[in-house]
C-alpha positions, -999 to +999 in steps of 0.1 A: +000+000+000+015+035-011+013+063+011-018+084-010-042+054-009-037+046+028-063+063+053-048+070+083-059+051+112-085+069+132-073+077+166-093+069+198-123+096+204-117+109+170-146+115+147-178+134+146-202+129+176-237+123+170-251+152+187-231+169+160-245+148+129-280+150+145-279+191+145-266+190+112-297+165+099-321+190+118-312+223+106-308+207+071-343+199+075-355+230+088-337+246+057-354+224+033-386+232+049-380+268+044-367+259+009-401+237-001-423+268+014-409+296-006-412+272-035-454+266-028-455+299-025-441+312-058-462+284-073-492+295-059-482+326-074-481+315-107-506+293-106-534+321-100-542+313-064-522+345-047-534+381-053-503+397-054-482+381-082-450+402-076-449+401-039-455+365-043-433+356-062-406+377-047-412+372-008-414+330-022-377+336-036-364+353-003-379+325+015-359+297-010-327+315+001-335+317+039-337+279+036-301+278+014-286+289+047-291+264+069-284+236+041-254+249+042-250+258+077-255+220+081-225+208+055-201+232+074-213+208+106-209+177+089-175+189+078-166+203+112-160+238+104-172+263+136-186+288+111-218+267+105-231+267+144-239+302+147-268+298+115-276+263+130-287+278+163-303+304+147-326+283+127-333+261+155-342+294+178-371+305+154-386+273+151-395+283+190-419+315+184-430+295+150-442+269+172-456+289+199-481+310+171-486+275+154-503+261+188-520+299+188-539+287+159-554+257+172-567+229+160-545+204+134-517+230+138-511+223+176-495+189+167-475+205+143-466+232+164-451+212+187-434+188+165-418+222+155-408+232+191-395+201+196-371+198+171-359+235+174-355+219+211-335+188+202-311+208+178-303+237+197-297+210+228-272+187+199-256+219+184-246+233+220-238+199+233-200+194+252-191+168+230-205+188+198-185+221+212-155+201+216-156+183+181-158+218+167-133+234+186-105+204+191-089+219+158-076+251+144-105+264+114-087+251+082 
């Protein structure tokens, strides 16, 4: 075996925690969420359904790129790289006052709202986790 096609052995306690993956999965979710949204809406824009074609269409695009963020906020976790917590948290913190005004609504959107809650819960809890922290911090930002 030649030195480029040999991994190196991984060390003892090396390699991403799942606390880390699982905050990474979540906000990825939450992004694609966001992304699937602004995407009904600009559809609903063009099918005839919304009243306001421009603002539609536009407020659907800004909401497409709110969701790009913490897609990619989630690569930089699965790759390690500190920069992508900050956005991470941030997603999960809004999915809090999103679920509160879901359960506001009532009815069908109770469940949903705190599904929501939950899993702004769970991925603020994995994102600010020790071992998540440490995995994050352990190495100088390449």
């Amino acid at each position: 075996m030649t030195a480029e096609t040999s991994a190196p052995a991984p060390s003892a306690g090396s390699g991403r925690p799942a606390s880390l993956t699982l905050g990474a999965a979540l906000t990825a979710l939450e992004g694609a969420a966001l992304a699937v949204v602004g995407v009904m809406d600009m559809v609903s824009a063009l099918s005839g359904e919304a009243r306001q074609l421009a603002l539609n269409e536009f407020g659907g695009a800004v909401i497409v790129l709110l969701g790009v963020l913490p897609i990619l906020a989630a690569r930089a976790l699965l790759k390690e790289r500190r920069w992508g917590r900050s956005p991470a948290v941030l997603t999960n913190s809004i999915c809090l006052p999103v679920a509160y005004y879901m359960c506001q609504i009532g009815g069908g959107m109770v469940a949903v709202g705190v599904l929501v809650g939950l899993l702004g819960l769970v991925g603020i809890g994995c994102l600010l986790n020790p071992k998540s922290t440490a995995a994050l911090y352990a190495q100088p930002e390449g």
